[in-house]
C-alpha positions as a Markdown table, in Angstrom:
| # | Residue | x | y | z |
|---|---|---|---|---|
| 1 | Unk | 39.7 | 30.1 | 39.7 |
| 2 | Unk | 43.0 | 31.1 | 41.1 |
| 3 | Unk | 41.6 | 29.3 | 44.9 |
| 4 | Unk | 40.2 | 26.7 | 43.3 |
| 5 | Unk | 43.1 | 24.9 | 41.5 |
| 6 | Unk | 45.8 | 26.4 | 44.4 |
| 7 | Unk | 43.1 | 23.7 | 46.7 |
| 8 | Unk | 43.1 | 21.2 | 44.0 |
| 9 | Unk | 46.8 | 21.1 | 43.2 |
| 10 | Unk | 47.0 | 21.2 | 47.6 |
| 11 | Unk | 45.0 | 18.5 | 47.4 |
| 12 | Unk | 46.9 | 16.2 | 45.2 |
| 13 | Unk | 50.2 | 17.1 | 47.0 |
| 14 | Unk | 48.8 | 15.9 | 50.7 |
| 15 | Unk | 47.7 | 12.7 | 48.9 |
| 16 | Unk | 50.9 | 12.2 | 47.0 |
| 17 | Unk | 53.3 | 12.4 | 49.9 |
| 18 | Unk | 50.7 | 10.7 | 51.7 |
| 19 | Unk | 51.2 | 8.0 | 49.5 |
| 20 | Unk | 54.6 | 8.0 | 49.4 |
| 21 | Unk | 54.8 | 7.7 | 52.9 |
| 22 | Unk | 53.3 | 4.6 | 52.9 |
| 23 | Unk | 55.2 | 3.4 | 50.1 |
| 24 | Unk | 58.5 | 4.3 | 52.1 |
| 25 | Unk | 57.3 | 2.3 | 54.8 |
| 26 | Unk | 56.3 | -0.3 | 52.0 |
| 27 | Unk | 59.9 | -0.9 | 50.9 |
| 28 | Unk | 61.2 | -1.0 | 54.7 |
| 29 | Unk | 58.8 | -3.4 | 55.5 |
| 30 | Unk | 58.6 | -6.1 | 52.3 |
| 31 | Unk | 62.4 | -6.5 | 50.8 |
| 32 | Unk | 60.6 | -8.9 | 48.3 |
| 33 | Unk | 58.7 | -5.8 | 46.8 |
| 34 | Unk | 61.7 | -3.2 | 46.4 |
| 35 | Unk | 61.7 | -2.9 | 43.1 |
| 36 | Unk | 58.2 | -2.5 | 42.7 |
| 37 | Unk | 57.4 | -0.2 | 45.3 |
| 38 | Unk | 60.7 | 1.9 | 44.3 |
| 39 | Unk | 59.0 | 2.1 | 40.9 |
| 40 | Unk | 55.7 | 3.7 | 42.3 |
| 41 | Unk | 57.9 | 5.8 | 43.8 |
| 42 | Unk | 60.3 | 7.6 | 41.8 |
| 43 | Unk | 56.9 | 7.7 | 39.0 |
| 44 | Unk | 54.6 | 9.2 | 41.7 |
| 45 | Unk | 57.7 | 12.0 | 42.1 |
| 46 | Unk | 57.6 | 12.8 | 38.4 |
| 47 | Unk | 54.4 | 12.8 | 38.3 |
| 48 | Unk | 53.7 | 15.2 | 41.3 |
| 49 | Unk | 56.6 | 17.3 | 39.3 |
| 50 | Unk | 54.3 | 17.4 | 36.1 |
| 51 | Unk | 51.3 | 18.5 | 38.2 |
| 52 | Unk | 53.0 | 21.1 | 39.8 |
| 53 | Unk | 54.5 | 22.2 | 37.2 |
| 54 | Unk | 51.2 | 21.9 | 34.9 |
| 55 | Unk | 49.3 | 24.5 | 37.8 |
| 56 | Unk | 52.1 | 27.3 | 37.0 |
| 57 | Unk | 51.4 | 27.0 | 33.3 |
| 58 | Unk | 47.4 | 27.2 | 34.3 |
| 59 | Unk | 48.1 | 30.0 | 36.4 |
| 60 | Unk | 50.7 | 31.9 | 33.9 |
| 61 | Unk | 47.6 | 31.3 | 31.1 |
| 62 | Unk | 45.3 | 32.7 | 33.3 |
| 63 | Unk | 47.2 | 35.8 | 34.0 |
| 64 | Unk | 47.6 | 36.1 | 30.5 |
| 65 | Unk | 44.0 | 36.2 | 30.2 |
| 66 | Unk | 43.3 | 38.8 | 32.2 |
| 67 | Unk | 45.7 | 41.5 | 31.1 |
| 68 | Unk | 44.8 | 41.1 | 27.4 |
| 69 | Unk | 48.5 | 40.7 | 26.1 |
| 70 | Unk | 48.8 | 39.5 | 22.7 |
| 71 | Unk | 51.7 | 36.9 | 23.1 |
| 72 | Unk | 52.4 | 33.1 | 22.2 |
| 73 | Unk | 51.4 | 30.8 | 25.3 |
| 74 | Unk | 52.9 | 27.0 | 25.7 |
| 75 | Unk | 51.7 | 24.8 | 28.2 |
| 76 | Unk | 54.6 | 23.1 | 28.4 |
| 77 | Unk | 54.0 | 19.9 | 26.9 |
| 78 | Unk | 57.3 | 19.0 | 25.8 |
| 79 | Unk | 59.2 | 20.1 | 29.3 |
| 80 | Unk | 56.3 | 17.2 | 30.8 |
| 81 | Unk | 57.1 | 14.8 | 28.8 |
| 82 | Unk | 60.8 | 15.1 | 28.7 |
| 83 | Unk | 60.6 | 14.9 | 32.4 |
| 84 | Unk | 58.7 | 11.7 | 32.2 |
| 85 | Unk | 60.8 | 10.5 | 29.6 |
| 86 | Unk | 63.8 | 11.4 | 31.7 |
| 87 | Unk | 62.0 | 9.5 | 34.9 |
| 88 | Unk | 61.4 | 6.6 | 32.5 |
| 89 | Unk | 65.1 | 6.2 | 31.4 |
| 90 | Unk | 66.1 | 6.2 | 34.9 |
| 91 | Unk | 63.9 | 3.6 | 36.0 |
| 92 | Unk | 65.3 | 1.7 | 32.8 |
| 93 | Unk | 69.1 | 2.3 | 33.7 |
| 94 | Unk | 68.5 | 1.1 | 37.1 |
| 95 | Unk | 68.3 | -2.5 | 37.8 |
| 96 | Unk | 66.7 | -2.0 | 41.5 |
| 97 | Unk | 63.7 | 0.2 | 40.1 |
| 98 | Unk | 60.7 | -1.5 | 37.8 |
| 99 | Unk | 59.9 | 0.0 | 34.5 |
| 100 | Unk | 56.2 | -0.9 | 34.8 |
| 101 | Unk | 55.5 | 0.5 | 38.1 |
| 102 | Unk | 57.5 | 3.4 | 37.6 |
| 103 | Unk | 55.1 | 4.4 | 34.4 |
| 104 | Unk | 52.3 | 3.4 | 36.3 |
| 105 | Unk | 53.4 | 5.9 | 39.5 |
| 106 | Unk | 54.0 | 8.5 | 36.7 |
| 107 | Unk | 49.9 | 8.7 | 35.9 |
| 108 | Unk | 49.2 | 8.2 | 39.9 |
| 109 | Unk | 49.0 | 11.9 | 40.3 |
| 110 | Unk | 47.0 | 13.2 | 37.5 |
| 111 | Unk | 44.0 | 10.2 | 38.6 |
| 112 | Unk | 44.3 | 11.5 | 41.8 |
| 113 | Unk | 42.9 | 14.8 | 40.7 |
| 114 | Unk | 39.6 | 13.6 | 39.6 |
| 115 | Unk | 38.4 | 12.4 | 43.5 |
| 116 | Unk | 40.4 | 15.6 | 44.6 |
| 117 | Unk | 38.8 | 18.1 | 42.4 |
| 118 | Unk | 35.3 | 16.1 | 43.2 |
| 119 | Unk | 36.0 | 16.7 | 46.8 |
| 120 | Unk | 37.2 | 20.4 | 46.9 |
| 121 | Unk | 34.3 | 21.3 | 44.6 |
| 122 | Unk | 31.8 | 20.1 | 47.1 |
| 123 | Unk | 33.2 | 21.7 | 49.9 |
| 124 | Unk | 33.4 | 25.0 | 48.2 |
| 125 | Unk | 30.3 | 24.7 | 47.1 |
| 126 | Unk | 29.1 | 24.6 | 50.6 |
């Protein structure tokens, strides 16, 4: 389990900054689109941050698991969502940055672990 979401989580990184590569060379190229494309950015950060950070909760849990230790376990939910939140209010505050695209870049990250997982599965598998 450990392997497979380490790939997965891999996976969604190389994508990501992938991604955000293009979207660099995005706002160099089209001026007209700044705000936009600066949205997709600073979201697709946050949300790579959330994913991440949701693996070492996964991982912690699974540890858990394994040595039997009766203690209380959090995901981490509020920590992800206050860093979204915090993400959100930046994008707000700034004037150069676009609300909309910035929540949309915040769920690009967790989509992009379906195809991922899809494709890491079938290689393992073979």
């Amino acid at each position: 389990m450990n392997d497979l979401t380490t790939s997965i989580v891999n996976g969604v990184t190389r994508v990501s900054i992938l991604l955000l590569s293009a979207l660099f060379l995005g706002w160099a190229l089209y001026p007209d689109y700044r705000p936009e494309v600066s949205g997709l950015i600073l979201g697709i950060v946050g949300g790579l941050f959330n994913v991440r950070f949701l693996s070492i909760k996964v991982r912690q849990l699974v540890d858990l698991a394994v040595s039997q230790e009766r203690r209380r376990f959090s995901f981490g939910f509020v920590t992800r969502l206050c860093i979204a939140f915090l993400i959100v209010m930046m994008a707000a505050k700034l004037e150069q940055v676009s609300l909309g695209a910035t929540i949309i870049g915040l769920f690009i990250p967790q989509l992009l672990m379906i195809p991922v997982s899809i494709i890491v599965g079938l290689r393992m598998k073979n």
